[in-house]
C-alpha positions in Angstrom: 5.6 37.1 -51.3 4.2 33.3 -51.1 6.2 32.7 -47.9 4.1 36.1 -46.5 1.1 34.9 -47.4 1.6 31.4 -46.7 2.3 32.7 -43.0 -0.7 34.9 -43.0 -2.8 31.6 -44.0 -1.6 29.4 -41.3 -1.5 32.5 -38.9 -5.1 33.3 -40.0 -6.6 29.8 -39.5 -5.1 29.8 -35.7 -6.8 33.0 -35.3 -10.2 31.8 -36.1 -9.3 28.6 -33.9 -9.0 31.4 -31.0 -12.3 33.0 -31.5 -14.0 28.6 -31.8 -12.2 27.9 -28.9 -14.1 30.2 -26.7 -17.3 28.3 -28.0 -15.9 24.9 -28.5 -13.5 22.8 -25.0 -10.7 22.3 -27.2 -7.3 23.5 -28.0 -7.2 26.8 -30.5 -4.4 25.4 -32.3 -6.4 22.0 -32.6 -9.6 24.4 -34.1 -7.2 26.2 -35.9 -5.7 23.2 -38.2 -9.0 21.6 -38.5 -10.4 25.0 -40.0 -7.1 24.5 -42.6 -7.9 21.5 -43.0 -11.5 21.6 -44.1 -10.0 24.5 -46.3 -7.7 22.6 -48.0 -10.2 19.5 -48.2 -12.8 21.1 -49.8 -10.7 23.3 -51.8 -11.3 27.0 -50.9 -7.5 27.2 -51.0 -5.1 25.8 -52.7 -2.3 23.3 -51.0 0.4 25.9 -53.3 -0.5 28.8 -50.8 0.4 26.8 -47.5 3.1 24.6 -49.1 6.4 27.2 -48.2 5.8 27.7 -44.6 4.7 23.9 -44.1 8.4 23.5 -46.0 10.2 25.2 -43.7 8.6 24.3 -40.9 8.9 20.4 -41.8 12.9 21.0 -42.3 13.3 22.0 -38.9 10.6 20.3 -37.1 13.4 18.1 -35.2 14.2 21.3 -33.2 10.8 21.9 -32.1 11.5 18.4 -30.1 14.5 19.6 -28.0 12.2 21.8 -25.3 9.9 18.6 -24.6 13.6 16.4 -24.3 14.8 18.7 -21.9 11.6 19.2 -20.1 11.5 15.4 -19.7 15.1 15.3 -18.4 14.4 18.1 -16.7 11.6 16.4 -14.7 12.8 12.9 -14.7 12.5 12.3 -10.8 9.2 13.6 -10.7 8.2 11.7 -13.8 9.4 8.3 -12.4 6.6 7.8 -9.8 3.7 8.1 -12.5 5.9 6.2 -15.4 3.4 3.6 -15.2 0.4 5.2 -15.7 2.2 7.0 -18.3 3.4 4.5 -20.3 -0.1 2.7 -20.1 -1.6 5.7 -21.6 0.7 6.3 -24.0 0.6 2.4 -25.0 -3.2 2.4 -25.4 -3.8 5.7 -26.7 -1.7 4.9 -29.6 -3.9 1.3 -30.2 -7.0 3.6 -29.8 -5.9 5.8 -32.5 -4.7 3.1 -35.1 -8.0 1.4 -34.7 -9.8 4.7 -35.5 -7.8 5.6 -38.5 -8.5 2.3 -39.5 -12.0 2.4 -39.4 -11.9 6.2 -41.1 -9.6 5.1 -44.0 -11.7 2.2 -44.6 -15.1 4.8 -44.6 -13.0 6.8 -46.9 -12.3 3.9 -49.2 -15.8 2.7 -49.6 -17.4 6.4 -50.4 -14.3 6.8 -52.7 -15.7 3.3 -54.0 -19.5 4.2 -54.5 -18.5 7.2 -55.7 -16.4 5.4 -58.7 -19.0 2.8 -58.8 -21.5 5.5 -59.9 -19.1 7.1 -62.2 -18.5 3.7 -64.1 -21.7 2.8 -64.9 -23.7 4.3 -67.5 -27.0 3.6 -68.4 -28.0 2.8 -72.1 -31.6 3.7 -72.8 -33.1 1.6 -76.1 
């Protein structure tokens, strides 16, 4: 019964994603995780309900690589005259996105620090 559910979460989220996507230029499965995302950050559901499907899905996430291997293998010659420009994008898109996660963790740190600062402190009235 969690598994069904769990499925009808994920499957639920990517559904909503559709109906953003004709509003929003991106990706319904991009919508669609974000909208779990923000669900599972602010808490309207619990990580419990999507854990078994993310589970399973996690054990054999290797297998979801093959079709892209073979695609690449597949396409090799064709590949080969834009493996520069590939390789530069792939090079620099992967600096671009460690900088930005390093600037949001480092947000994330210093609200997680004000918050604590204002936890700690307690004022004393005489």
């Amino acid at each position: 019964m969690n598994f069904i559910i769990s499925c009808l979460l994920i499957y639920l989220s990517l559904i909503i994603g559709n109906i953003f996507s004709s509003f929003i230029p991106l990706p319904s499965s991009i919508l669609g995780m974000l909208f779990l995302y923000f669900l599972l950050l602010s808490r309207q559901i619990s990580e419990r309900y999507t854990a078994p499907v993310c589970v399973f899905l996690m054990k054999y996430m290797v297998l979801l690589f093959v079709p892209v291997s073979v695609g690449i293998i597949a396409y090799w010659n064709e590949m080969k005259t834009a493996l520069l420009p590939i390789i530069f994008a792939c090079i620099f898109g992967s600096i671009i996105l460690i900088i930005a996660v390093g600037f949001s963790v480092e947000i994330y740190e210093r609200r997680i620090n004000k918050t604590n600062n204002k936890n700690s402190t307690v004022e004393v009235k005489k």
